[in-house]
C-alpha angles and dihedrals in degrees: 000000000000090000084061087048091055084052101053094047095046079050092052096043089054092050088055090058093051087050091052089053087054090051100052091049089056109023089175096062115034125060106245114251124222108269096219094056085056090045087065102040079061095053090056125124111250123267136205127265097242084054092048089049101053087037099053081050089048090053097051088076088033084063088048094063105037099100080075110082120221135244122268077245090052089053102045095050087050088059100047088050086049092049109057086054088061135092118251095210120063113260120269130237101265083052083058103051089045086048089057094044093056115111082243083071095039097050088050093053087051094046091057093057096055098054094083096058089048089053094050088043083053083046093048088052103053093053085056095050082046096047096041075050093060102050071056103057093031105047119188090035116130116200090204092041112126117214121234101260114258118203107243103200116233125229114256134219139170123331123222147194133181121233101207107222135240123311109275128218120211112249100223113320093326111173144181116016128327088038121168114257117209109224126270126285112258084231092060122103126180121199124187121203130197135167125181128205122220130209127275086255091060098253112143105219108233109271147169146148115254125191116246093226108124088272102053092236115203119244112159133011116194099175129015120228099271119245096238103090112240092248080056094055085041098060093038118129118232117290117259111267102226092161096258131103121251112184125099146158141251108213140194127193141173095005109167114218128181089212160021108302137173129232100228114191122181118222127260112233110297090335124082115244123244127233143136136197139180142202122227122184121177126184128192101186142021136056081296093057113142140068122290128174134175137192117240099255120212113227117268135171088231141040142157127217123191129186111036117145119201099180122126107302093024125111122185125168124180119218120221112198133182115192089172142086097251130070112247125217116211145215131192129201112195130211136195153181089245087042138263117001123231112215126159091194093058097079131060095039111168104207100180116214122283091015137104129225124209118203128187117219104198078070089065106029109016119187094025113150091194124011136168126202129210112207121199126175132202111204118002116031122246142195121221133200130161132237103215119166126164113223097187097198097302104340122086114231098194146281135240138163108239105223124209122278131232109267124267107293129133104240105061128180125202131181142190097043107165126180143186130226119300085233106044087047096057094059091056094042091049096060122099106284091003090114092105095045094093142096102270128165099221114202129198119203102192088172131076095254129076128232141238102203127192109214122192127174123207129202135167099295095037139264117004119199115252129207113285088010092280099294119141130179112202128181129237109256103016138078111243136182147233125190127223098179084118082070116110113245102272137100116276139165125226123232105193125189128179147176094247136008115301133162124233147204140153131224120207137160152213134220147167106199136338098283099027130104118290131215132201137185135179128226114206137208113261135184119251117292121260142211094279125039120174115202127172121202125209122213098223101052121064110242131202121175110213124200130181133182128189111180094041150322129316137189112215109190123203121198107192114227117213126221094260085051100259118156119230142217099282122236124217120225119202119210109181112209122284098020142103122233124202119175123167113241118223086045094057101043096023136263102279085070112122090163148025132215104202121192126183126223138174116009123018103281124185125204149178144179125246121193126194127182108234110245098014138063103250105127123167123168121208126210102231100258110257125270108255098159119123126025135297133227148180136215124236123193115211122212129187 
């Protein structure tokens, strides 16, 4: 009988093992068992089946009853049993490590790594019982509401605009970047024009023209800083109204360079200041001989370039520069007549800060009759126009700086198309190498898609029919052209629409007599006009302003700026819709105008400015430089 009762407590203290397994695997649901009661029931001697079964069912009541706590008897009955099936002795080494190796060892080992994952699901929990608290304490709050975006207004700096340098003149068969430049005909002469806006308030932003040489060497200041700190002029409170206007202009006119600058103006308080300038080169002799102008570009990561011509007796050189502090790595994508153009020299090109980088593109696409070029900079920002001039054996047919485009959309606007009589045109077109000497739209499709375009040419009295009705199929990948030469001799502007994005420029040129010099321009797309416009006017150059508007009337204002910077009494300029406007300037605002402040009102309105050299056939026509006054902002959207 004692032998049973042995058993039965070798049985129970088995059970409980079993039981303490249970628990460590689930250490939420079980009560935890004393560790040294398990440790015996290891210990124990073995026992047969038939003893194990009947114990494990002994100890399903015994579980049952365990909330009631036993007697000190009880107790002390349950010790001596347990005693006399214990060693005496401690237990050896080899019982330790079989001790550890047992599955009660193991199970406690698992169980340690899960109760961090216990601990971060208890933690889970409790953000979602604080969140689901505060809907509570907060009531009307919606955790996907998006709130209305508000404009957060940017911090402004400097503003600047490249001033492309004098015409270049290949030094032998040079080709591909880096190339040798001859020195300057004695008959060329580069002018550089800026004019600067002040405030309403009458402060003139700091500004001056500094060389693109590697050292950004001054060369002309046209306003000091002022003295008054940007956070001054922040804080300032609104100027005094007296009646009387304040604002005025610094100008600069006429200013002769021997290289590539850039036009630097200092902010004015929390606003950008606004400025524009412009590049004139005229040449009276040489295989560069003709009229080229070019407006001061600011620095962008991206621009686009239509109308270069690299066949025999066509140069055209594209200009890199880098007005910032940063070097600028650049890409370009080619585009031909015959499609897109395959170069390994046209990535990868290092422009370093405050240089310039030249790039012949003959290198890259010989023998292309019409190429585009898209550039794209890592880095600095940089601005790009090509050089492009036409030496028809020994007689220069013209140069022109080819000024960026507006960027790839489908409905397109260009103004200050002038061309010459249908008749006169086709006696300089008909001599040996004249076939480019004519009025063309030159399209550019950079998709994979080609494009159906709509093309409609307005002049003072309204459309005039062009050749095939206007309408023009180009295909994806190539440049492809369209000729105006049907259009009667006048001044018109392009609206161009079209069933996918396209680029878009016009060539035009200028002439005296069959045999004579020609000249030749190009009038790029540009973007609608905005509130503010800056132009400069040289003496010496003819200069007409040409508007044009299609879905209504518009009003376009110009305030003549004198040479000491006064503002004058402002004259309106009607453009009815669907028309295209030309006056001459000077004419207009007087003679004493060195510069024009142009506004738009009413319907969209685009504009540009040709310029034509009186008794010769130089013509160039310059885009209106870009609004940048003001300051600029972005809306953010907040979630929560």
């Amino acid at each position: 009988m004692p032998e049973n009762k042995d058993n039965n407590v070798e049985a129970n203290s088995a059970g409980s093992e079993t039981q303490g397994e249970k628990l460590i695997e689930t250490p939420l649901s079980e009560p935890a068992v004393d560790p040294k009661a398990a440790a015996s029931a290891e210990k124990a001697a073995t026992v047969d089946a038939k003893a194990v079964a009947s114990a494990e069912k002994a100890a399903k009541p015994a579980k049952a009853v365990k909330a009631a706590k036993p007697s000190k008897a009880e107790k002390f009955e349950k010790a001596a049993k347990a005693a006399k099936v214990e060693k005496s002795e401690k237990p050896t080494k080899a019982e330790k490590a079989q001790k550890a190796a047992t599955p009660r060892g193991r199970a406690t080992r698992k169980a340690a790594r899960r109760w961090p994952a216990i601990v971060a699901g208890v933690a889970t929990a409790a953000v979602a019982v604080a969140v689901v608290g505060a809907g509570s304490l907060f009531p009307g709050v919606d955790a996907t509401a998006v709130t209305t975006p508000s404009p957060h207004v940017l911090p402004v700096g400097e503003s600047m605009a490249n001033c492309q340098g004098p015409t270049q003149l290949l030094a032998g068969s040079a080709a591909g970047a880096d190339p040798e430049f001859s020195p300057s005909s004695s008959g060329t002469k580069t002018s550089v024009n800026a004019v600067v806006l002040s405030s309403a308030a009458g402060d003139i932003p700091g500004s001056q023209i500094q060389g693109l040489d590697g050292k950004f060497s001054p060369l002309a200041v046209l306003a000091k800083p002022s003295a008054t700190s940007a956070s001054a002029q922040a804080s300032a409170s609104a100027p005094v109204l007296s009646g009387e206007p304040k604002a005025r202009a610094e100008v600069l006119i006429g200013k002769t360079v021997a290289g590539p600058s850039v036009l630097r103006l200092d902010p004015l308080g929390p606003e950008s200041s606004q400025g524009s300038g412009s590049v004139i080169v005229e040449a009276t002799d040489g295989d560069l001989a003709g009229l080229a102008a070019a407006t001061c570009q600011q620095p962008s990561n991206e621009v686009w370039l239509t109308g270069a011509s690299t066949m025999v007796g066509r140069t055209a050189i594209l200009a890199l520069a880098n007005s910032s502090l940063s070097p600028a790595t650049v890409s370009l994508e080619l585009f031909g007549s015959d499609g897109p153009v395959q170069s390994a020299g046209s990535k990868g090109l290092v422009v370093a800060p405050g240089t310039v980088r030249s790039v012949v593109l003959s290198g890259l696409a010989p023998d292309s009759d019409a190429l585009s070029v898209h550039v794209k900079s890592v880095g600095g920002p940089v601005s790009a126009v090509i050089q492009q001039s036409v030496l028809r054996g020994l007689t220069p047919g013209g140069i022109d700086y080819l000024a960026p485009v507006q960027a790839p959309a489908s409905s397109l606007a260009i103004a200050g198309v002038q061309v010459r009589s249908v008749a006169e045109s086709a006696k300089i077109t008909a001599q040996n190498d004249y076939a480019d000497a004519d009025t063309a739209l030159m399209v550019t499709v950079p998709g994979i898609k080609d494009a159906v375009l709509e093309v409609k040419a307005f002049g003072k009295d309204g459309q005039v029919a062009l050749p095939n009705g206007g309408v023009l199929s180009a295909a994806a990948g190539k440049v492809s052209t369209l000729s105006l030469a049907g259009l009667p001799e006048g001044s018109y502007s392009l609206a161009i629409t079209a069933d996918t994005a396209v680029t878009a420029a016009v060539r035009l040129s200028s002439f005296t007599k069959p045999g004579a010099a020609v000249d030749f321009a190009y009038a790029p797309s540009s973007p609608r006009l905005g509130e503010t416009h800056l132009m400069t006017l040289q003496n010496d150059v003819d200069t007409s302003l040409v508007f044009a508007a299609f879905e209504g009337s518009a009003t376009i204002n110009l305030v003549p700026v004198s040479a000491s910077g006064v503002l004058g009494q402002g004259k309106d300029v009607e453009v009815r819709a669907g028309t295209s406007v030309a006056v001459n300037a000077k004419k207009l605002l007087g003679s004493e105008s060195v510069a024009v402040i142009a506004s738009v009102s009413g319907a969209p309105a685009f504009g540009s400015q040709v310029l034509v050299k009186d008794g010769g056939a130089g013509i160039a026509v310059l885009p209106l430089a870009q609004s940048s006054a003001g300051t600029q902002a972005i809306n953010i959207s907040t979630r929560y």
